[in-house]
N, C-alpha and C positions, 0 to 999 in steps of 0.2 A: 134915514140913516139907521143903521143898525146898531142893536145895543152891544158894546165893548163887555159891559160887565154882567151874568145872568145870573140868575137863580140865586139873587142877595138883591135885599132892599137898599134904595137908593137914598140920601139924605136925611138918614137917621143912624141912632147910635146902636151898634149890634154887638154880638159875643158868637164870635167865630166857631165856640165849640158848641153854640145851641143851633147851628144851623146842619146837622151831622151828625144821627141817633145813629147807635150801635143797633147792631140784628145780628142774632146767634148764629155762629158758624159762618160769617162771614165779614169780609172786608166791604164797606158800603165809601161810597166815593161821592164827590158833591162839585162840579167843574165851577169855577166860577168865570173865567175867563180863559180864552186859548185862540193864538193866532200866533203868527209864523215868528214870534217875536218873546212871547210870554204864555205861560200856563200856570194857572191859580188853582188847583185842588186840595180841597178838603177833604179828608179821610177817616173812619172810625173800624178801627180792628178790633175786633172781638179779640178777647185774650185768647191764645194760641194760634191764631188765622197771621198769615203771613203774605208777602210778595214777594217769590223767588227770584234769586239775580236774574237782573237783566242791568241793559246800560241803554245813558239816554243822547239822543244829542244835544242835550245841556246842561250847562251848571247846573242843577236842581238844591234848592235849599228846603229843608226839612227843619220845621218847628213845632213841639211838640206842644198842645195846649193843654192838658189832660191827662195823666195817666204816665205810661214809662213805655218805651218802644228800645226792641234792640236792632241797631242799624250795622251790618255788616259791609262795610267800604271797601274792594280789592281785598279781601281776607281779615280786615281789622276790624274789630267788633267795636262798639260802641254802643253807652246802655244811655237811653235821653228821657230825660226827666220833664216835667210842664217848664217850658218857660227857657228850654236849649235848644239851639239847631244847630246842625250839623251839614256842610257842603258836600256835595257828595259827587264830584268832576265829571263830564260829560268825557263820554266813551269808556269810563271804569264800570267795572260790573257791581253793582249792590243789592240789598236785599234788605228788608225792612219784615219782623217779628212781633208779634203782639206779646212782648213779658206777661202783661197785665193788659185789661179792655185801656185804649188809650187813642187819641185825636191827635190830628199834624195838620197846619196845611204845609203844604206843596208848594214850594215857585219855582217855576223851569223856566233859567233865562235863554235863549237860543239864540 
């Protein structure tokens, strides 16, 4: 059987934003799970580095663990702080900005 969920330890207690070091001048990404159903990414932006719009084929919930990210929704901006997420509707276009160096994970339900 193959494993569901990768690159995170298994039954122990862990902190989402230590599994996800920042690297200058770039966005660094951490998949934790992805199938036709769900997608778990953890993210760390360097402050300024960004994700230009694009759109997804799903829901995607964005939580920020760390830091302050600005997420632009279909043209609404939103500025997210540790510890807010923000839905962001499959098929709109958005965009996600590093204010500050800052962590998310990622859930994309499909």
């Amino acid at each position: 059987m193959s494993e569901r969920m990768k690159n995170i330890a298994k039954n122990e207690a862990l902190r989402l934003d230590g599994l996800v070091s920042y690297q200058e001048g770039q966005v660094v990404s951490r998949t934790l799970a992805q199938n036709p159903h769900v997608s778990l990414t953890l993210f760390a932006f360097e402050k300024g580095e960004e994700i230009s719009a694009h759109s997804s084929g799903g829901d995607a919930l964005a939580t920020v663990l760390e830091g302050t990210g600005r997420f632009t929704v279909d043209g609404e901006v939103h500025i997210l702080g540790q510890g807010e997420s923000l839905v962001m509707p499959a098929g709109i276009p958005h965009a996600v900005y590093g204010v500050e160096r800052f962590k998310m994970l990622l859930t994309v339900v499909f």
